[in-house]
N, C-alpha and C positions, 0 to 999 in steps of 0.2 A: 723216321716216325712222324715228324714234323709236318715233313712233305707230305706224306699219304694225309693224314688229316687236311691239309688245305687246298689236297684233289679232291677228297671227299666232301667239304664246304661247296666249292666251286660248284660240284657234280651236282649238289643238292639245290644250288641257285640257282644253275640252270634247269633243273628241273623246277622248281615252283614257277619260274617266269616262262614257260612253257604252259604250265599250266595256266597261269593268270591268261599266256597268250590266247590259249584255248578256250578263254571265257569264265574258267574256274575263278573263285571269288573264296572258299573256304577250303579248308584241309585242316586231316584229325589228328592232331597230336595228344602224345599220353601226357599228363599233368609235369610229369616231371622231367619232360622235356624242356615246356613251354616254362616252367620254370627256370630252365640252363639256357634259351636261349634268352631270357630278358635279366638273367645273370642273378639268380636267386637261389638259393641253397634248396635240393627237395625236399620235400616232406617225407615222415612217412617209413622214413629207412629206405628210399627210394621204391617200396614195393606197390607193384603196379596197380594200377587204377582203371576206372571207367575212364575211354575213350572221350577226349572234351573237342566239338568243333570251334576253331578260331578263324577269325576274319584273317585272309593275308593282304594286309595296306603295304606293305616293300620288304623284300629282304636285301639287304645290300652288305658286299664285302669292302671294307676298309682298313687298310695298314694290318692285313692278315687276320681279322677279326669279323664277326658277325655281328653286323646291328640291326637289328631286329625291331621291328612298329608292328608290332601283332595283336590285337585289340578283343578279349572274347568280347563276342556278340552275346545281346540277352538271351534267354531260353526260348523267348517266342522267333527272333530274328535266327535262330541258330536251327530252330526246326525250319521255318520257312524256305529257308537256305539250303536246307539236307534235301526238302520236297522239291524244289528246284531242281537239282543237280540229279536227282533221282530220275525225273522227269527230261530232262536234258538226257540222259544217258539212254533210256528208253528211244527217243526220238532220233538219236544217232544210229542205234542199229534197227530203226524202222524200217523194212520191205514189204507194208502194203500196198504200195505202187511197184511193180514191177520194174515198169517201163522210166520211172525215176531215181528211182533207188542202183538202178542197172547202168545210169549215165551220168548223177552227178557227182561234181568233185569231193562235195560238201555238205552236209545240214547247216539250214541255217534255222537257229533255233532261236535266237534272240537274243536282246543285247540292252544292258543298263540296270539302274537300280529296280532291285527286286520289293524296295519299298515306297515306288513311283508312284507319285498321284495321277499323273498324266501319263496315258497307252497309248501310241499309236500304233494303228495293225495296218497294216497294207495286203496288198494279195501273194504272191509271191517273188522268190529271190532271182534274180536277172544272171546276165552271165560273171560279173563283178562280182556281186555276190558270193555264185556257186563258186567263186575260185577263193575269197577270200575268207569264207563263211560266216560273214557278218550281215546282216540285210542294212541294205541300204546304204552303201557304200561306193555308187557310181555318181555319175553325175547329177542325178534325179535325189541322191542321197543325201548331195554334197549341200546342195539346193533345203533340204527339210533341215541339215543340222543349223543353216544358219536361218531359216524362221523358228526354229528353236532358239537360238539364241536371242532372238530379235523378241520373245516373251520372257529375256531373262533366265532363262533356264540355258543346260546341258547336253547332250543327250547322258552324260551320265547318273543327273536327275531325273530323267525320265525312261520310258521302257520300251523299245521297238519291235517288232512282231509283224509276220506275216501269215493268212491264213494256212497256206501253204510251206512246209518249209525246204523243201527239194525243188531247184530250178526246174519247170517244164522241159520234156524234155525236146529235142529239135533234131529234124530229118539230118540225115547225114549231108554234111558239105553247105546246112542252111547257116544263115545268122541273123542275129536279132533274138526276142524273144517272143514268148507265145502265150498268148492266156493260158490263164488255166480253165480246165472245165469244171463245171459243177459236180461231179461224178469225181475229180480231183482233190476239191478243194472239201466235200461233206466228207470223204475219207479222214482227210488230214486233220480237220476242225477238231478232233476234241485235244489234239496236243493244245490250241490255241486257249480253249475252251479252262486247260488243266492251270494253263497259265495266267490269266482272267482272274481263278479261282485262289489262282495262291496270293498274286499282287493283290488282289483288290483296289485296283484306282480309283479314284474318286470319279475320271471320265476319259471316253474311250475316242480317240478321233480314228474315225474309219477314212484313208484314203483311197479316194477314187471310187469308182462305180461299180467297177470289177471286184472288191472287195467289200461293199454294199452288199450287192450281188450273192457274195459266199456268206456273209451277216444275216441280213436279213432278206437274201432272197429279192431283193427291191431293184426294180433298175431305174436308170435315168437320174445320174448324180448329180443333172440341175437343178432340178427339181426337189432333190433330195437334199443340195448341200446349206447349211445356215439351219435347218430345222432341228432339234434334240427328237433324238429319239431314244429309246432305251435296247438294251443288250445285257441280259444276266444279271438284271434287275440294277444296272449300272450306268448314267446316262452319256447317250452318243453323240456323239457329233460329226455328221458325215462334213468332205469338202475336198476341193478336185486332190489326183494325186502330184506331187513335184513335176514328176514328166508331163506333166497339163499345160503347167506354169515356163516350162524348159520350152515348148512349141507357143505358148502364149501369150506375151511376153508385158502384154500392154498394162500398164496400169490399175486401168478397169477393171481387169480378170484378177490379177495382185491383191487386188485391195477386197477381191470378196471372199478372197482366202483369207486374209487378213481380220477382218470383219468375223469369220470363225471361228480364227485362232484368240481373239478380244473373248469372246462369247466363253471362251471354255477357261481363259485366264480369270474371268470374271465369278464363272462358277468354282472356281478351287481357290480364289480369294487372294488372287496374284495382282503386286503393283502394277496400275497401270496410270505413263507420265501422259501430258499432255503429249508429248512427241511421239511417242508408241500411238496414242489415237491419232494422228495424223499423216500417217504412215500411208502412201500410195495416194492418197488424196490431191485435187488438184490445187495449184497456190490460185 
């Protein structure tokens, strides 16, 4: 009996970490679960209840036991959260694109905290990506988590997004990846749109020109990059994308991403040292 019980632990850890793999961030437990597994007698005469969503922070097995850091979220984060997933779930069996939905491996639907002050949207998910189903995960990705960091921040602080969220799709035997079209990306836009709505960030950094482009319609991201603009009555900030920066390498070009990324730390009220302003600059 023993045994079966600590197949059936296992069986359940590996399914929540499955989940968490998959992006999941909450699961419903009945009260008087959530009460047995943080080791509290139930209420109630154990007779069932309203369904409660809880944050999953770890479940881990130790010395044949379950230890548990399960934290309920407040009622406002615990709806947010449900609108989320609700939303996430919808977009994984989306087939408005035929031609995308028929050849990727993946959705990439988005990634990080769902009460991020700072959004950044790109256009869409590359072949890295489409296989691992996270955006922003290749080289061009690898490159934004650490100007992320370099503002102090996460990505698990912050919130990533692509207008698109199905890899373009690409001619048999091609590689590389492929813009998207406009006829693509207005399709997709309002999953982007739903999610916008639910985080509310304080400010939105649009990478690259091509993703301008799906925003606001506007080309020419030199032009565009460094100036606020707004989006969903929430303010923008366009500026090149990482793959810009990957073929660009010099300094000069560095530092006017940099000079962006200052601009949007400054509007959400984020430290910034003397060393952080002098970042790409020459001695």
């Amino acid at each position: 009996m023993a045994g079966d019980f600590h197949q059936l632990i296992d069986a359940a850890i590996d399914h929540l970490q499955a989940m968490r793999a998959g992006g999941a961030r909450f699961v419903s437990l009945q009260p008087e679960t959530l009460q047995a597994l943080n080791g509290t007698p139930a209420r109630n005469g154990g007779a069932r209840s309203e369904v409660h969503p809880v944050a999953i922070n770890s479940v881990q097995q130790a010395n044949g036991q379950v230890k548990s850091m399960i934290s309920p979220p407040s009622p406002v984060d615990a709806s947010k959260a449900e609108s989320i997933a609700q939303l996430r779930a919808r977009a994984m069996q989306c087939v408005k694109c035929p031609n995308l939905s028929s050849t990727r491996k993946n959705v990439v639907f988005g990634v990080g905290s769902i009460d991020a002050e700072v959004m950044f949207v790109g256009e869409a998910p590359g072949a890295d990506e489409d296989v691992q189903g996270e955006p922003f995960v290749g080289a061009a990705g690898q490159l934004l988590t650490r100007m992320i960091n370099a503002m102090g921040l996460s990505r698990e602080l912050v919130y990533i997004a692509n207008i698109l969220k199905c890899r373009p799709d690409m001619p048999a035997g091609s590689s590389g990846n492929r813009k998207p079209t406009p006829e693509e990306m207005q399709t997709c836009i309002p999953y982007l749109h739903a999610q916008i709505d639910l985080i509310q960030p304080k400010v939105l950094i649009a990478l690259g020109g091509t993703a301008m482009e799906g925003l606001l319609r506007k080309s020419g991201i030199t032009k565009l990059r460094g100036v606020w603009h707004t989006y969903r009555e929430i303010p923008l900030m366009p500026t090149y994308h990482p793959a810009y920066l990957l073929r660009n390498q010099s300094n000069a070009e560095k530092r006017k991403v940099w000079e962006d990324l200052l601009a949007v730390m400054e509007r959400v009220s984020l430290p910034i040292s003397e060393k952080q302003r002098g970042y790409f600059l020459k001695a």
